[in-house]
N, C-alpha and C positions, 0 to 999 in steps of 0.2 A: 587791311590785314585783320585789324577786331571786327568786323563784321564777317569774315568767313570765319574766323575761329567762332565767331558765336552761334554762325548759322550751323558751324559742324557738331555744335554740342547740342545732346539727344538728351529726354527725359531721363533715359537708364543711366549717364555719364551723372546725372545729377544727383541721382540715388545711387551710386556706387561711392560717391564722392561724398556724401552722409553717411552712409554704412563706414567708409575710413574714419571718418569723424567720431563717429558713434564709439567705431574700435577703442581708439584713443581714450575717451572718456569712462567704459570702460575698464582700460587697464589701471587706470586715477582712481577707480573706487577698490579696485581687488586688494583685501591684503596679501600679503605675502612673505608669512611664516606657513609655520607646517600645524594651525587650527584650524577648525573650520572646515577640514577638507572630508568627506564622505567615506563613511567604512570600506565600504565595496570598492570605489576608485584608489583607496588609500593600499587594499591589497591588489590590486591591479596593478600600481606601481611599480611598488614594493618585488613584485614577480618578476617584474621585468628590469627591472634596476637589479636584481640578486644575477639572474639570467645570464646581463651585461657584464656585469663587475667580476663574474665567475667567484660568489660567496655564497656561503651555505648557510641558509636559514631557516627559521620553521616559517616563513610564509608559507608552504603549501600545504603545512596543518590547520590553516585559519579556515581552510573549506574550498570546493573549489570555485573560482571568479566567476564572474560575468565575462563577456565576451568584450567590455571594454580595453581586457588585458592587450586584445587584439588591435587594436585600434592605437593603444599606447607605442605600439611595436615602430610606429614611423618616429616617436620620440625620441628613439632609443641611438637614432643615428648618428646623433649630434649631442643630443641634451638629454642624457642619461643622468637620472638624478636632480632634473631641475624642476621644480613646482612650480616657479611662472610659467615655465614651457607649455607643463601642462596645463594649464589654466588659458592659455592663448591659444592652444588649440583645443580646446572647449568653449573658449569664445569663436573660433572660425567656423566649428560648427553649428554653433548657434545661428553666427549670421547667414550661412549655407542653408541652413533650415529653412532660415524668413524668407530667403529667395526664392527658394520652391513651395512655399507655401503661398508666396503671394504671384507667385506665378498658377500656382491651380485655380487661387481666388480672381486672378485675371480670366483665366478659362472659363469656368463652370458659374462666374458671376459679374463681375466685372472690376476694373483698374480701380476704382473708386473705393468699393470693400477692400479690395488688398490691399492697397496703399492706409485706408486708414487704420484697421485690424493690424498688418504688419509694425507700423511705425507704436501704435499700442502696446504688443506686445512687447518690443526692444526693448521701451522705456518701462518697462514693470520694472517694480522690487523685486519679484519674485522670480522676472528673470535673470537679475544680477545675482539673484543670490544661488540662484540652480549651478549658474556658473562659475561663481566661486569656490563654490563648494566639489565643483566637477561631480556633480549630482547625477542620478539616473534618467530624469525629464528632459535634459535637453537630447540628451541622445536615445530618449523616447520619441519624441518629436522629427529627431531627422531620420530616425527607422523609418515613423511612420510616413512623411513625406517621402522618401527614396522608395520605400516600396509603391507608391502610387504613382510615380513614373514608369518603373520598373513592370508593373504591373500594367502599365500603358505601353512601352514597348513591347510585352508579352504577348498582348492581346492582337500586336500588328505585324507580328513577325512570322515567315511560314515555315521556320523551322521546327521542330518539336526539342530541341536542344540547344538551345541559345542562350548568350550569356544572361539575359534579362532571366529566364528563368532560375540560374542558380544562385543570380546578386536577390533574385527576390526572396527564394530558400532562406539565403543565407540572413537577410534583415528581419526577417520573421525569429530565425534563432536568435539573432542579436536583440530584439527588441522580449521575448521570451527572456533571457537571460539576465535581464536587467530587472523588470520589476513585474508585479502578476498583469500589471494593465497591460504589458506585451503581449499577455495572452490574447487582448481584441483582436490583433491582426490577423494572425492564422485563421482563427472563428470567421472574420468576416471576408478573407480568403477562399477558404474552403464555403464559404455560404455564399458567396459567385462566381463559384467555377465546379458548382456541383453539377456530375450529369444531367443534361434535359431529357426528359420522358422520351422525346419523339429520334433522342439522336441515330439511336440504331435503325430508326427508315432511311436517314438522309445517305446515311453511310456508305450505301452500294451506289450510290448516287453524283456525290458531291465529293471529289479529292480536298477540298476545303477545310469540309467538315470532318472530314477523316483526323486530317493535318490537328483542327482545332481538338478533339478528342484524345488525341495522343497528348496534347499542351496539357488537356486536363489532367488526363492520367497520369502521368510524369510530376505536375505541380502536386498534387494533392498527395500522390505518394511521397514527394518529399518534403509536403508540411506536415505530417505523420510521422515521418522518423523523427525530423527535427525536433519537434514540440514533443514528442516523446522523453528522445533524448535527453534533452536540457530539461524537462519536466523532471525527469531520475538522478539528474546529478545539481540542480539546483533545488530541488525539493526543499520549501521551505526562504527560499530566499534569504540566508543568510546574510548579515551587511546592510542590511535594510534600516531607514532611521526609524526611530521609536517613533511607532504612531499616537498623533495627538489628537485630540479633540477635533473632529474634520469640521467643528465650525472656527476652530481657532486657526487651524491651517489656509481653509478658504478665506479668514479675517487678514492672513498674512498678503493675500495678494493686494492688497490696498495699504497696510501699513509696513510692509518688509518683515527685514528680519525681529525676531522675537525677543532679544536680549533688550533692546530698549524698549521695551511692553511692561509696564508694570503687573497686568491682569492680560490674559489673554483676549484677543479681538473678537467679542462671540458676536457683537452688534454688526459690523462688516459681515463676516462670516453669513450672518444670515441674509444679510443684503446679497452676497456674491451667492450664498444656494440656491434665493430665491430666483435668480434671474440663471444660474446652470438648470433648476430644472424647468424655466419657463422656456427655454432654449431646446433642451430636450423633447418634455411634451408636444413643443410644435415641431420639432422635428419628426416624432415618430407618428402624430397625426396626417403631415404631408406627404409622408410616406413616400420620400423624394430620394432614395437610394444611392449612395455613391463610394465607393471605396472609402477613400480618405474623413469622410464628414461621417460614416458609419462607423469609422475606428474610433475619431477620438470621440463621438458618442458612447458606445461601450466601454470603451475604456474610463471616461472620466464612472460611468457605473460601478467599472470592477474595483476600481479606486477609493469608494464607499468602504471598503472590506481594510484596505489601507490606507489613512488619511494623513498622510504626509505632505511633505512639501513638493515633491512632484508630482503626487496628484493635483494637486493648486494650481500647479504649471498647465500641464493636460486640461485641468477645466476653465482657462483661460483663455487658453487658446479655443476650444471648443466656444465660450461664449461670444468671443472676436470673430470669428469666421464663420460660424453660424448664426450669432445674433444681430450680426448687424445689415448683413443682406433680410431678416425677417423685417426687422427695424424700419430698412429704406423701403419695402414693398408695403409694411403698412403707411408709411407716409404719403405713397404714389396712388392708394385707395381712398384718400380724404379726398383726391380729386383737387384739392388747393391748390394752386400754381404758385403763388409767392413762394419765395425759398425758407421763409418762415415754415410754410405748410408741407414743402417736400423735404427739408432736411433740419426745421427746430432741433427733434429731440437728438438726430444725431451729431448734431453741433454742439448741443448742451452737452451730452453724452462726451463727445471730444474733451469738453471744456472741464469737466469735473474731473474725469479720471487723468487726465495730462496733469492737471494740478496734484491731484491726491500721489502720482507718479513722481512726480520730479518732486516734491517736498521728503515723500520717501527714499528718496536716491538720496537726496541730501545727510540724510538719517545715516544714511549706510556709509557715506563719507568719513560720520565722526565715528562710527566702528570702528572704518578701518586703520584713522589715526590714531585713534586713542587704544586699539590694540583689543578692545573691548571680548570678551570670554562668553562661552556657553557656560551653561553650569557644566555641562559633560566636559568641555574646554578647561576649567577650573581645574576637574579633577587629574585630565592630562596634564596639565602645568606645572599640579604637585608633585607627582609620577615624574617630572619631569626635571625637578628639585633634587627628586630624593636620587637620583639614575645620572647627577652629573658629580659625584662624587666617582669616578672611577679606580680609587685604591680599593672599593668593597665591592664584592660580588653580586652583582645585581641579575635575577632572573624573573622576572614579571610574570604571572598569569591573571591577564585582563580580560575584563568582556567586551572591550573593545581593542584586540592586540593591533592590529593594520595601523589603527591610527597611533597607539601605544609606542609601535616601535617606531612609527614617521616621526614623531615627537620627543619620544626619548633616545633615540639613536643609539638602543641596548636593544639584548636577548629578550624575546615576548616572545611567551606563551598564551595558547586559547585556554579559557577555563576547562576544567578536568570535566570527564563527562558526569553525568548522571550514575553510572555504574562505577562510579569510583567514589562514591560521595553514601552510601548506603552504608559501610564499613569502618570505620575508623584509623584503626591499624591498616587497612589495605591505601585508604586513602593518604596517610604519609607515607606508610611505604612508597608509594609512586609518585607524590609530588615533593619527594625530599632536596630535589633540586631548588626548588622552587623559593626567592625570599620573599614577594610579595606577592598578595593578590587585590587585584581590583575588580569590585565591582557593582551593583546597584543591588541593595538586599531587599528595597521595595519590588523586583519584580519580579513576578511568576517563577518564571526560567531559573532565578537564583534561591528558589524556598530552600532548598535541599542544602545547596554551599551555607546557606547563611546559618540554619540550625545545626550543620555539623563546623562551625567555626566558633558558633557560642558556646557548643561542648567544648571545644578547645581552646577557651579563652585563656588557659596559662601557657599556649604555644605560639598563639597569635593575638599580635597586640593590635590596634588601632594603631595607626601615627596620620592618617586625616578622613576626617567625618564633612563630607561636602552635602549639599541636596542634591546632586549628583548619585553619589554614592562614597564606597569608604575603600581606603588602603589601610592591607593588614599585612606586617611584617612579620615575619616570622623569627620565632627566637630560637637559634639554632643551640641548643643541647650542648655543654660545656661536658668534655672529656674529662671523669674523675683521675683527680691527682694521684 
């Protein structure tokens, strides 16, 4: 009897059966409060929980979402208003992801890269923390893998209208909508499936070609609307995290999350740039073309321009599934037979970063018990102090409202615009609703609020100065006796 059950078990039964394990361990490191969680997916929610619950809110003055909103909607069936929920099915995605990915790296190179690239990326920090966070990268990632099948059934199917075509449309918007590194897709979309010079001979010729010309026609008009579209209404990518230092963020994929860093990771960082663009360069030397391996190449590029934490993710991934198939082919060129000589440095390679991995998971552990704060976290905290006294009026305008109001479970407002801040009298006239504001006076975006609040410092006070940023109350004007 134990020897047919064991002859019935297959390597996949073994790797499904670690991906459950992996879940589990997982859900052990996520916290789960309302920190921590990502602007963009925070008003995703939020749209959808108001939607549910039939309440009337300003989320959809916070700008309008990503297409995550969409994605939430199977949340909403059951587990309306629950944050782990959300967080589980952002780890199912995840894992969804690895599987298609390590199924293309079974195709296009072999069981060997994808099993070891995949089981690497799981255990990152910086996957766990994409995922806590219900960040924009991982569902970067399964855009960009779903369109690469999608785009494989496209290429096989003889209809000109098939569903493969509009699931690919449509992950092209979804992966656009989420952060500017979406834009790789469409680009490298439309730059393999643009007309061939010689199509128009084949044509009176070949029903085939006809058939595949119309695919083209059709796809490429509707990665044109699409990327249009979402180009016009997310202009600008609002909800986006503050970008940092892109050598601290690439430093984060080896030591996690940032709050236990006393100095940022610039040393790592430049260790992880050096080897994305040695990954790179020999990528665009080989000039070995492929959907998927062309996306997250550009993409970890366009990503330069925003160095966040999911771009970290993106070039991780990128250096896993493209550097380690470079890796094995220069070992199989020493001509060495010993397995020292064909697979040393990728054993070493194994050996460092699994460690550097799992000590960083450990890190994120005492996070998540110890309850541990961003500084941005800090400030919503206080926000969040001051918002539970509910005998007083409380109306927020934050620079960060999604997550403001996931945290203080009050009325948030988005900060006033530019055109309202030029005036004095026009600008309380309009924000007299308003008790406090939050928001960061060191950036850019805020010059304008912060000098017309220092003119008004007999109307608005301080009550917390974070490095974050500051909450200012307002002093509501006493009716003469």
């Amino acid at each position: 009897m134990l020897s047919k059950i064991i002859h019935a078990i297959e390597p996949r039964h073994i790797g499904l059966f670690a991906l459950c394990c992996l879940a589990f361990v997982y859900m052990a490191l996520f916290r789960y409060d309302a920190f921590g969680i990502d602007e963009g997916a925070a008003r995703a929610l939020l749209i959808n929980w108001s939607i549910i619950d039939h309440v009337a809110n300003a989320t959809p003055l916070f700008g309008f979402p990503d297409l995550r909103a969409i994605m939430f909607i199977f949340l909403d069936l059951h587990w309306a208003g629950s944050l782990p929920a959300a967080k589980v099915f952002t780890l199912f995605m995840l894992l969804g992801t690895a599987l298609m990915f390590y199924r293309w790296s079974e195709v296009y190179d072999s069981p060997e890269t994808g099993t070891i690239a995949t089981a690497l990326l799981l255990i990152s920090p910086i996957a766990i923390m994409q995922t806590d966070s219900i960040s924009p990268g991982v569902f970067l990632l399964f855009c960009f893998a779903t369109a690469f099948w999608m785009n494989y059934y496209l290429q096989r199917t003889i209809r000109t209208m098939s569903a493969s075509l509009f699931m690919l449309i449509l992950m092209s918007a979804f992966a656009v909508s989420l952060h500017p590194m979406g834009l790789a897709l469409p680009l490298v979309l439309c730059l393999q499936w643009l007309p061939k010079q010689n199509d128009h001979h084949a044509l009176n010729h070949d029903i085939t070609t006809q058939i595949s010309a119309d695919k083209r026609r059709n796809l490429l008009i509707g990665l044109g609307i699409s990327t249009a579209l979402l180009l016009f209404v997310r202009w600008g990518w609002s909800g986006l995290e503050t970008s940092n230092s892109p050598l601290a963020s690439l430093g984060a994929i080896l030591t996690g999350s940032p709050i236990l860093q006393a100095t940022p990771p610039i040393g790592f960082g430049v260790i992880m740039a050096s080897l994305l663009g040695f990954v790179i360069v020999t990528y665009i030397y080989q000039r070995n073309v492929e959907l998927l391996s062309s996306t997250l190449v550009i993409a970890s590029l366009i990503g330069i321009f925003q160095p966040d934490h999911s771009w970290a993710l993106i070039a991780l991934t990128c250096i896993l599934f493209l550097g380690l198939p470079m890796l094995i082919a220069a070992h199989r060129k020493t001509g060495i037979q010993s397995i020292i000589g064909q697979r040393g440095l990728v054993i070493l390679l194994i050996i460092i970063f699994s460690s550097i991995f799992t000590s960083a998971d450990k890190h994120y552990r005492t996070i998540s018990q110890l309850k541990l704060k961003s500084d941005s976290d800090n400030l919503l905290a206080a926000a969040a102090r001051i918002a539970s006294n509910h005998k007083v009026d409380f109306i927020m305008a934050s620079q960060w409202p999604a997550r403001t109001m996931l945290v203080t479970k009050r009325d948030v407002l988005p900060l006033p615009p530019q055109s309202l801040l030029q005036d004095e009298d026009t600008f309380i006239k309009k924000t007299a609703s308003v008790t406090h504001f939050m928001f960061n006076p060191n950036a850019p975006e805020n010059a304008a609020l912060s000098k017309i609040s220092a003119r008004l410092s007999q109307r608005m006070q301080a009550v917390e100065l974070l490095p974050a940023g500051v909450i200012l109350e307002v002093n509501t004007p006493k009716a003469p006796e």
